[in-house]
ROSEKE-698901 format. One record per residue (C-alpha): residue in one letter; z, x, y. Coordinates in steps of 0.05 Angstrom, whole numbers, plus 5000, padded with zeros to 4 digits. Layout:
# residues N
[site a, [Z, X, Y]];
...
//
This chain:
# residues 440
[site x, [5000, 5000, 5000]];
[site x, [5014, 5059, 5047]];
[site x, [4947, 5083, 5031]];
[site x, [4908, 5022, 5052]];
[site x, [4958, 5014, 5117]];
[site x, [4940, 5076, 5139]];
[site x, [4864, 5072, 5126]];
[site x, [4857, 5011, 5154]];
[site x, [4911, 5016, 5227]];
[site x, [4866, 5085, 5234]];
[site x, [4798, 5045, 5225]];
[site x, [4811, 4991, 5273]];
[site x, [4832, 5036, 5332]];
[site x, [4771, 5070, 5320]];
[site x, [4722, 5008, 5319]];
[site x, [4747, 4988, 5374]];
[site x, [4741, 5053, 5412]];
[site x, [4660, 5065, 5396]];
[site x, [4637, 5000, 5411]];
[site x, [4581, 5030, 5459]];
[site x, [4564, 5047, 5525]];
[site x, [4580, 5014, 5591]];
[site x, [4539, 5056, 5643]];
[site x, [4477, 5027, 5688]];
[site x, [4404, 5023, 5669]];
[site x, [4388, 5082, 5701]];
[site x, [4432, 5131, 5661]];
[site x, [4392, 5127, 5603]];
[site x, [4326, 5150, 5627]];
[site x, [4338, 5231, 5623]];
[site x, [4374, 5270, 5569]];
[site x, [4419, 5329, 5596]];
[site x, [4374, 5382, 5632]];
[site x, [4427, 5425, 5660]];
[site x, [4444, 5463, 5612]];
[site x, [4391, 5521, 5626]];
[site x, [4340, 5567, 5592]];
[site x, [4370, 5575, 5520]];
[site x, [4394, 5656, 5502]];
[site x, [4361, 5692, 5446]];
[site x, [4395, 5740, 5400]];
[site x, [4454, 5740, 5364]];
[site x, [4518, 5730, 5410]];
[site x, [4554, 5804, 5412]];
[site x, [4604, 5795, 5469]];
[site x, [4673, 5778, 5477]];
[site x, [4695, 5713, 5430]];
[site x, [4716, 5648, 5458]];
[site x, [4766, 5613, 5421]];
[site x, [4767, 5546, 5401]];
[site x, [4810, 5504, 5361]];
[site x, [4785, 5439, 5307]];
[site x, [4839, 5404, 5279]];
[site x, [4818, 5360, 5223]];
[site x, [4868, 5321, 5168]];
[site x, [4827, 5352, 5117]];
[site x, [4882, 5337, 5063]];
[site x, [4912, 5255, 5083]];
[site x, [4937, 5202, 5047]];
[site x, [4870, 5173, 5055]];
[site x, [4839, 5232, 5016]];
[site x, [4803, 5294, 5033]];
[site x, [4739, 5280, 5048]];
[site x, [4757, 5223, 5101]];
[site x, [4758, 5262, 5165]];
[site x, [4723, 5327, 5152]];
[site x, [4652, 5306, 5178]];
[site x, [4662, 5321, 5257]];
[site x, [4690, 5390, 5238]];
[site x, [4638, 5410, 5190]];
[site x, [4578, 5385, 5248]];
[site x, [4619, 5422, 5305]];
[site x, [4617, 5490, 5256]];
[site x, [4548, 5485, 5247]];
[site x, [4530, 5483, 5314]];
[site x, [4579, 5539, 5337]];
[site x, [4541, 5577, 5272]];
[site x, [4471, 5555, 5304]];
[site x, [4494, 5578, 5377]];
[site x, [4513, 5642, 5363]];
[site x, [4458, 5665, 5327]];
[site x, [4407, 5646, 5396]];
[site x, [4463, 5677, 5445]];
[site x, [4532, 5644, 5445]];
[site x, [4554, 5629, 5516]];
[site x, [4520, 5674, 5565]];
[site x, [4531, 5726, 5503]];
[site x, [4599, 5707, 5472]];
[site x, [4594, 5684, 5409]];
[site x, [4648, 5622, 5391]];
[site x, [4698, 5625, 5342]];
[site x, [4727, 5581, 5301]];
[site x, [4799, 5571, 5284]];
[site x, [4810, 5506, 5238]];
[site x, [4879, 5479, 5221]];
[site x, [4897, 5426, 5173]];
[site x, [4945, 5385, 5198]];
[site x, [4960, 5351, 5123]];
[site x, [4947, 5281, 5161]];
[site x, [5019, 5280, 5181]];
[site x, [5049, 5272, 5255]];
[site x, [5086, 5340, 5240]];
[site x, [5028, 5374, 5209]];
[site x, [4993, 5358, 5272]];
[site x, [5044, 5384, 5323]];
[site x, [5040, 5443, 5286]];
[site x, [4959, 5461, 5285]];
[site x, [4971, 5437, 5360]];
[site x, [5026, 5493, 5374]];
[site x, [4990, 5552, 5335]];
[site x, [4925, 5536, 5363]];
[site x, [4949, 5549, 5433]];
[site x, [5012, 5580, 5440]];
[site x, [4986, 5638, 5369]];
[site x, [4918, 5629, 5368]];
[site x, [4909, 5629, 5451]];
[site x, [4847, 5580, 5436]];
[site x, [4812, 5566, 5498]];
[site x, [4797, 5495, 5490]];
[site x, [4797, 5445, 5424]];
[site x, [4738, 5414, 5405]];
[site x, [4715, 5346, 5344]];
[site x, [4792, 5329, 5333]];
[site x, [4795, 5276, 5270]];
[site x, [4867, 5272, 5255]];
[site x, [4901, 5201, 5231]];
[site x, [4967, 5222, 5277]];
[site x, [4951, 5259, 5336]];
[site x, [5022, 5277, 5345]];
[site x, [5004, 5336, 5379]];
[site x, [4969, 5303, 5435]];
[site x, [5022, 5313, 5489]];
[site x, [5032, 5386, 5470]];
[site x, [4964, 5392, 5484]];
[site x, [4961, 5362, 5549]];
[site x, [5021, 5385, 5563]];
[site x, [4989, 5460, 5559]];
[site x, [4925, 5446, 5596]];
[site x, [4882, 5455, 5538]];
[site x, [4816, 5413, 5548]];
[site x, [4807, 5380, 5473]];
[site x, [4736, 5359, 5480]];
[site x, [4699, 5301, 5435]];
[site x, [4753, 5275, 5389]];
[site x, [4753, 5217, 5349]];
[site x, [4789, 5160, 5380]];
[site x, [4833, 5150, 5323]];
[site x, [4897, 5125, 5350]];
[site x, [4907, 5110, 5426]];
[site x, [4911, 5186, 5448]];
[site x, [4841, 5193, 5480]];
[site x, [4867, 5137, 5525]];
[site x, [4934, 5159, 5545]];
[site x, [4939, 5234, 5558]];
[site x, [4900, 5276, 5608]];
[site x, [4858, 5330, 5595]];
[site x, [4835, 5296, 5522]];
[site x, [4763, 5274, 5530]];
[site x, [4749, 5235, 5473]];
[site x, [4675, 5231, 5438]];
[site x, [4659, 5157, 5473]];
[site x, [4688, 5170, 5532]];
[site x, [4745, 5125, 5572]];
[site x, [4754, 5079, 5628]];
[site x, [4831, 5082, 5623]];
[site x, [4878, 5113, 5680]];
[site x, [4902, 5173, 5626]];
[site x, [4966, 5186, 5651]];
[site x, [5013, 5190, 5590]];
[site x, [5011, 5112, 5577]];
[site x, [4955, 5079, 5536]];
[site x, [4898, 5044, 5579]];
[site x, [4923, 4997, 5618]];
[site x, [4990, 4971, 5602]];
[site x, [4992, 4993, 5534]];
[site x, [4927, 4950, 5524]];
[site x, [4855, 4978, 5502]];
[site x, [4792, 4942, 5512]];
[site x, [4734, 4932, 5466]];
[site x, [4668, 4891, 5476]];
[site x, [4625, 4845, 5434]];
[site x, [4553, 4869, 5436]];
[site x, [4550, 4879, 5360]];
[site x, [4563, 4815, 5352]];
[site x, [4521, 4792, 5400]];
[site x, [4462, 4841, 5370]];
[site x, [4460, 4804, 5317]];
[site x, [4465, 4739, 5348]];
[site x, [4403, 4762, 5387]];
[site x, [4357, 4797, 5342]];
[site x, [4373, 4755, 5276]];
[site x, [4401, 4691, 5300]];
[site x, [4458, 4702, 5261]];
[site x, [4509, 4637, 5268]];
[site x, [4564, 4638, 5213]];
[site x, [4601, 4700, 5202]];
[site x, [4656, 4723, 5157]];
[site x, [4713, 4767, 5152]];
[site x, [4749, 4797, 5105]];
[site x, [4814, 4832, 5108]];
[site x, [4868, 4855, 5063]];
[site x, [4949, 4813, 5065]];
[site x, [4973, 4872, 5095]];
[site x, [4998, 4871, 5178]];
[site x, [4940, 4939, 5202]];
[site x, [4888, 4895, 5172]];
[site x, [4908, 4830, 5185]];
[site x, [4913, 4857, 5259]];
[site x, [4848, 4887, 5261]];
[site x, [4814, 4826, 5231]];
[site x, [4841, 4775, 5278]];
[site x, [4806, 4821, 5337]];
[site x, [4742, 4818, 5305]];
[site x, [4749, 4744, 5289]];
[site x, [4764, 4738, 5367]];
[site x, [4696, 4779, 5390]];
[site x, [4660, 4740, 5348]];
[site x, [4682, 4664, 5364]];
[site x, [4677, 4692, 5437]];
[site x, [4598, 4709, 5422]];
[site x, [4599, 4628, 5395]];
[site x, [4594, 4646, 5320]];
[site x, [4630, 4595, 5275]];
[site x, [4670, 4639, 5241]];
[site x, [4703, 4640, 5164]];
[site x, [4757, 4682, 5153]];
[site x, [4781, 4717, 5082]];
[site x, [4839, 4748, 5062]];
[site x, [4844, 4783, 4999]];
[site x, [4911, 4807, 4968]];
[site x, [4913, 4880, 4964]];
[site x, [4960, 4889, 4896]];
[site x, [4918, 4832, 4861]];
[site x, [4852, 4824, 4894]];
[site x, [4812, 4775, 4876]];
[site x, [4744, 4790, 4905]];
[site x, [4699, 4732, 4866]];
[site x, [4731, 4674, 4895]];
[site x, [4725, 4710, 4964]];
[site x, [4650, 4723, 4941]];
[site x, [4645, 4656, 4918]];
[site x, [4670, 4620, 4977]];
[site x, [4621, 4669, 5030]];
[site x, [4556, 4638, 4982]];
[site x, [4587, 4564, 5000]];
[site x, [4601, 4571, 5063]];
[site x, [4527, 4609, 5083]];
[site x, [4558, 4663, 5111]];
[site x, [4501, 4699, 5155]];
[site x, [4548, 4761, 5177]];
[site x, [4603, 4794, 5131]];
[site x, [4650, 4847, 5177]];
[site x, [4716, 4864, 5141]];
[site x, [4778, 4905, 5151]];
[site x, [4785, 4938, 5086]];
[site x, [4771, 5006, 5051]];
[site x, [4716, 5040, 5021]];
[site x, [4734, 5015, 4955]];
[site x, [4750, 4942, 4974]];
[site x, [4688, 4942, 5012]];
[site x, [4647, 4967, 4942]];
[site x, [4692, 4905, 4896]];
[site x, [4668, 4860, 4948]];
[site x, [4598, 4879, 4942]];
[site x, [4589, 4880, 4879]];
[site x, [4618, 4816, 4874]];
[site x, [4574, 4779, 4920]];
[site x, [4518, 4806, 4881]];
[site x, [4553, 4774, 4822]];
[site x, [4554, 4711, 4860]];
[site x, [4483, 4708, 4894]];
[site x, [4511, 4717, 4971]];
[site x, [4445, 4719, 5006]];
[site x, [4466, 4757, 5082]];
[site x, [4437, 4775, 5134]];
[site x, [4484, 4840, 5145]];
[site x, [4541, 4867, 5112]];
[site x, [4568, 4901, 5174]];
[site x, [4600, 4969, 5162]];
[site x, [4622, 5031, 5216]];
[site x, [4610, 5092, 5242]];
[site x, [4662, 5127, 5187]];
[site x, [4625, 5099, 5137]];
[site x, [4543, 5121, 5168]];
[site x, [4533, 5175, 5113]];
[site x, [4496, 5192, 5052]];
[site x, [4546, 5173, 5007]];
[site x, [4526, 5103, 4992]];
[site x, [4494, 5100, 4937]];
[site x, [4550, 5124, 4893]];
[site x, [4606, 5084, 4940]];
[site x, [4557, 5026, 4929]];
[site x, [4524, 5043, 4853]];
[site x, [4544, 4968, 4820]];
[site x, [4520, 4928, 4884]];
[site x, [4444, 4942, 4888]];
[site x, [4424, 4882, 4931]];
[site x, [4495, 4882, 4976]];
[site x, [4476, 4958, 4984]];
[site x, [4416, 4938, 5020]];
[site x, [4447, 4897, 5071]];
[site x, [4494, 4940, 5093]];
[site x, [4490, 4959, 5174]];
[site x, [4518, 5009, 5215]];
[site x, [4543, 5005, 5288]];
[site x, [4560, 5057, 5334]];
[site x, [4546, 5096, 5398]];
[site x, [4503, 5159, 5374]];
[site x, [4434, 5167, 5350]];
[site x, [4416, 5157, 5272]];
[site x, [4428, 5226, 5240]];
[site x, [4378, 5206, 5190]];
[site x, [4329, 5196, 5253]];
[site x, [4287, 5263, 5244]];
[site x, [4232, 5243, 5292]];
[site x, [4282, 5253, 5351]];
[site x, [4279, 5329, 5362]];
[site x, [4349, 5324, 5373]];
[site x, [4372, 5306, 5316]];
[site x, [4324, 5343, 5282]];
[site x, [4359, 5407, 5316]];
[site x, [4423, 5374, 5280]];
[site x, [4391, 5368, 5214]];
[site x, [4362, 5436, 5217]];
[site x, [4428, 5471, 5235]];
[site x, [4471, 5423, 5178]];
[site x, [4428, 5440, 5126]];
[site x, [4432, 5526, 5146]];
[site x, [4511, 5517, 5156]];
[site x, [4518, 5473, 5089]];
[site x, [4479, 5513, 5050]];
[site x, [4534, 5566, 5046]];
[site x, [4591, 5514, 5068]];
[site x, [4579, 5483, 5008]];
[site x, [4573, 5415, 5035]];
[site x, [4519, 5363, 4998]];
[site x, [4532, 5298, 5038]];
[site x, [4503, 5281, 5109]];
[site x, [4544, 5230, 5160]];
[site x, [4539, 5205, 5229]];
[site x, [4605, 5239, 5237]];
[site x, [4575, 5305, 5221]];
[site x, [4533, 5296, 5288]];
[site x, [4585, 5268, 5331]];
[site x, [4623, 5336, 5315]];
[site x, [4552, 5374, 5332]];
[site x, [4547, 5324, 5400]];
[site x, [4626, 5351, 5419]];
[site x, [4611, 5420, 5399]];
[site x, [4544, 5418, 5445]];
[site x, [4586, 5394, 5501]];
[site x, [4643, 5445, 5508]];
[site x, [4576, 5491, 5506]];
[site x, [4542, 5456, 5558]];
[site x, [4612, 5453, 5600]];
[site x, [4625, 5527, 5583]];
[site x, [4556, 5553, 5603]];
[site x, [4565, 5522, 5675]];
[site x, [4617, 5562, 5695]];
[site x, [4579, 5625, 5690]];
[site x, [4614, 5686, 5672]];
[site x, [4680, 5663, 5699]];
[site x, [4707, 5611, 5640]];
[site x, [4758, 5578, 5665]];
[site x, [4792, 5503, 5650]];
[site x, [4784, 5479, 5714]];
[site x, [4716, 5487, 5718]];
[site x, [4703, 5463, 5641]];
[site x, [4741, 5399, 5668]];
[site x, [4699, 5388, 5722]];
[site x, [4636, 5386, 5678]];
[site x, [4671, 5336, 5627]];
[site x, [4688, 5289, 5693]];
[site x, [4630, 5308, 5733]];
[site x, [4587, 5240, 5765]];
[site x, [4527, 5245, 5716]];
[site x, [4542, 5219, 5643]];
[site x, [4535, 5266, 5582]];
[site x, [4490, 5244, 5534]];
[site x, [4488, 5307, 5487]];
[site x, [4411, 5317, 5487]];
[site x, [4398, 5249, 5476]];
[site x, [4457, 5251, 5415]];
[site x, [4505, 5203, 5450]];
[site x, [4503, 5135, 5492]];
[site x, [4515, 5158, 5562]];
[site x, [4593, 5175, 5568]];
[site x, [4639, 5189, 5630]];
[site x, [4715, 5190, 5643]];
[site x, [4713, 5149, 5713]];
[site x, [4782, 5127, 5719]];
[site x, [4789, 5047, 5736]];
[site x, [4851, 5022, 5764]];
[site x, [4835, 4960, 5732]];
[site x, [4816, 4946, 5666]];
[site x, [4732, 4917, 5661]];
[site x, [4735, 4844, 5643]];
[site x, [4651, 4859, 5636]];
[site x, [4613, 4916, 5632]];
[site x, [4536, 4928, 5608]];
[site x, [4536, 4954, 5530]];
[site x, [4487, 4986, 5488]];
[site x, [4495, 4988, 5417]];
[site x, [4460, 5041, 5360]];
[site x, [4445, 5005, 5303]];
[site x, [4424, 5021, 5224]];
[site x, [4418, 4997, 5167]];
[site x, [4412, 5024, 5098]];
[site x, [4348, 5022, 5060]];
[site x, [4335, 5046, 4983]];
[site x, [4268, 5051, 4991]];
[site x, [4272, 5104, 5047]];
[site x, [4270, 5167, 5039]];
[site x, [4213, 5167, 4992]];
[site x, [4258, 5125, 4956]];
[site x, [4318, 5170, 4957]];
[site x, [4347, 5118, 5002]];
[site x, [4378, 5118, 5071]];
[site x, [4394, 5104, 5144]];
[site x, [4334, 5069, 5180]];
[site x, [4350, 5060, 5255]];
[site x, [4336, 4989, 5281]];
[site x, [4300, 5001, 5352]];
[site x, [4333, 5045, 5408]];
[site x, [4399, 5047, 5420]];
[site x, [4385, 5055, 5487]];
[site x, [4335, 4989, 5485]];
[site x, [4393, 4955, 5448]];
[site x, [4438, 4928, 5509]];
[site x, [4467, 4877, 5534]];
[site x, [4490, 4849, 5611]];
[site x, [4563, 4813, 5617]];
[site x, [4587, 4836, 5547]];
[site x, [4665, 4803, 5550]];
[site x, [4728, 4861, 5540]];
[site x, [4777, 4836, 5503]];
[site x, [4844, 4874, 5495]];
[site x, [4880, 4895, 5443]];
[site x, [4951, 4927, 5437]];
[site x, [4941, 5001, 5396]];
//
């Protein structure tokens, strides 16, 4: 039971948090040009240090939260060998914080006060305990995962979608967090979608989360049926069952990788005809087809949200650099799976690069700071929905949102299967998208 909790309180924070973007029309018309002529030759200079914490061992297992580290490494890797930072080459100090609150605290202290890292870059932890040591210390800790409420409380923590929030040492505004409802209202637009489920676990985290989605969703007008499974004793047919009856269009759910394969596999057992299974950005990865191997037919309607390009979408030449340096740096990492987290870790390493190279010869926080908060958004090459930190005093009861969308395919691939991007995530927006608040 303290597995699923955990899983699932961690997965709803970070739902919430990577809805999309909220930034004008005309922020999306140029990728980031400022960067300058790229070096060549292998960096040689003096090393900058940076920090990655990751809870590479969990409760939730090992694999969970490794993905933004092992796509920030391979960019570092790439960057180096065309010139570092105006010659430096970066290196890498990783730290397993065990998924623990005291693990974390730890990495956090003998990353800066040991290891004298200049800045910290693709945090995934499940308890960022650390985060006030950290911002305490001045340490920039650049593209995290928005796992928890940190990235919304504590200065000088600039999290991977960017924030809104005030950031000074209490969560957003009065301890609430705001999320908006343009997936649901993608699929309300581009497949008339009308009836949707959701499923959650009899457990409070998922419960919690569920009843937020349920919310967005009966805000967008959808007539909404809601599930709830009992984790000890789950009985996923007569949940399956019940979606077929009740025509469910739409199936979200605030469960687990596992749960979310029992549940497939029994609406293929019980003819469920959907439009979209509707899955996250944790779960964007290669991986499906063995999560997924007893539901063929719920396999193919499974979707992915989020706010970054496909990583599967090799006709961008961004992401194309991404694939190019993932498969060099997993080739002798060892690594055989592909995720969207793997190029939100390359998209945070890029940026402390980008941040680091304006500053010139003199590296110095301040001026890395001023790049992260600077007027123009940071897209990452193209990598990322536009992102900014402008403080509001007040929290945005609308805000324009743009949405990436996939959705998995066998037959890509050459029939290897995969991630096929459903038009640009920079077409995919919406005006007046409602923020609804939720308590971390």
């Amino acid at each position: 039971m303290r597995r699923a909790a955990i899983v699932l309180a961690a997965l709803g924070l970070l739902l919430s948090a990577a809805c999309g973007s909220r930034l004008p029309e005309s922020d999306f018309a140029d990728r980031d040009r400022d960067r300058g002529p790229a070096p060549t030759g292998e960096a040689k200079g003096e090393p900058i240090k940076v920090g990655i914490i990751t809870s590479a061992t969990s409760p939730v297992g090992g694999e969970t939260f490794v993905g933004p580290r092992d796509g920030a490494q391979a960019y570092f890797a790439a960057l180096n060998k065309r010139g570092g930072v105006h010659g430096r080459p970066v290196e890498v100090v990783t730290c397993d914080d065990g998924g623990s609150g005291g693990g974390n605290s730890d990495c956090a202290r003998k990353l800066i006060q040991q290891e004298k890292v200049f800045a910290l870059v693709a945090t995934t932890v499940l308890d960022y305990a650390g985060a006030p040591l950290v911002s305490k210390a001045g340490v920039p800790d650049i593209g995290g995962q928005p796992i928890g409420a940190a990235y919304e409380t504590y200065p000088h923590l600039y999290g991977i979608y960017g924030s809104q929030a005030p950031r000074k040492g209490k969560p957003g505004w009065g301890g609430r967090l705001y999320g908006g409802t343009e997936v649901y209202r993608y699929f309300k637009r581009e497949h008339d979608a009308r009836t949707a489920a959701v499923v959650a676990y009899n457990q409070a985290a998922s419960a919690a989360y569920a009843r937020n989605v349920a919310d967005g969703l009966r805000k967008e007008g959808y007539k909404v049926v809601t599930e709830q499974v009992d984790f000890a004793l789950p009985n996923f047919k007569a949940v399956a069952a019940d979606l077929r009856d009740k025509k469910a269009d739409l199936v979200f759910d605030a469960m687990d990788t596992h749960g979310n394969a029992q549940l497939c596999k029994a609406m293929d057992g019980a003819g469920v005809d959907l439009i979209a299974k509707v899955t996250n950005v944790q779960n964007w990865a290669s991986t499906i087809p063995a999560d997924y191997k007893d539901a063929g037919n719920c396999r193919n309607t499974l979707w992915a949200t989020g706010a970054s390009r496909n990583y599967a979408d090799d006709d961008d030449p961004a992401v194309r650099a991404f694939s190019d340096g993932m498969a060099v740096y997993a080739k002798s990492a060892k690594i055989k799976t592909r995720s969207q987290w793997q190029l939100e870790g390359w998209a945070a390493a890029m940026w402390f690069a980008d941040a680091a190279k304006s500053c010139g010869r003199q590296l110095e926080h301040a001026c890395v700071e001023r790049f992260l908060e600077r007027d123009k958004p940071y897209t990452a090459d193209g990598l990322l929905l536009p992102v900014n930190f402008h403080a509001q005093a007040e929290p945005p009861k609308t805000e324009r949102a743009c949405v990436s969308v996939a959705r998995w395919k066998d037959a890509a691939a050459g029939g290897k299967g995969g991630w096929v991007s459903q038009g640009d995530m920079n077409d995919n927006c919406f005006e007046d998208v409602p923020q609804l608040s939720y308590r971390p």
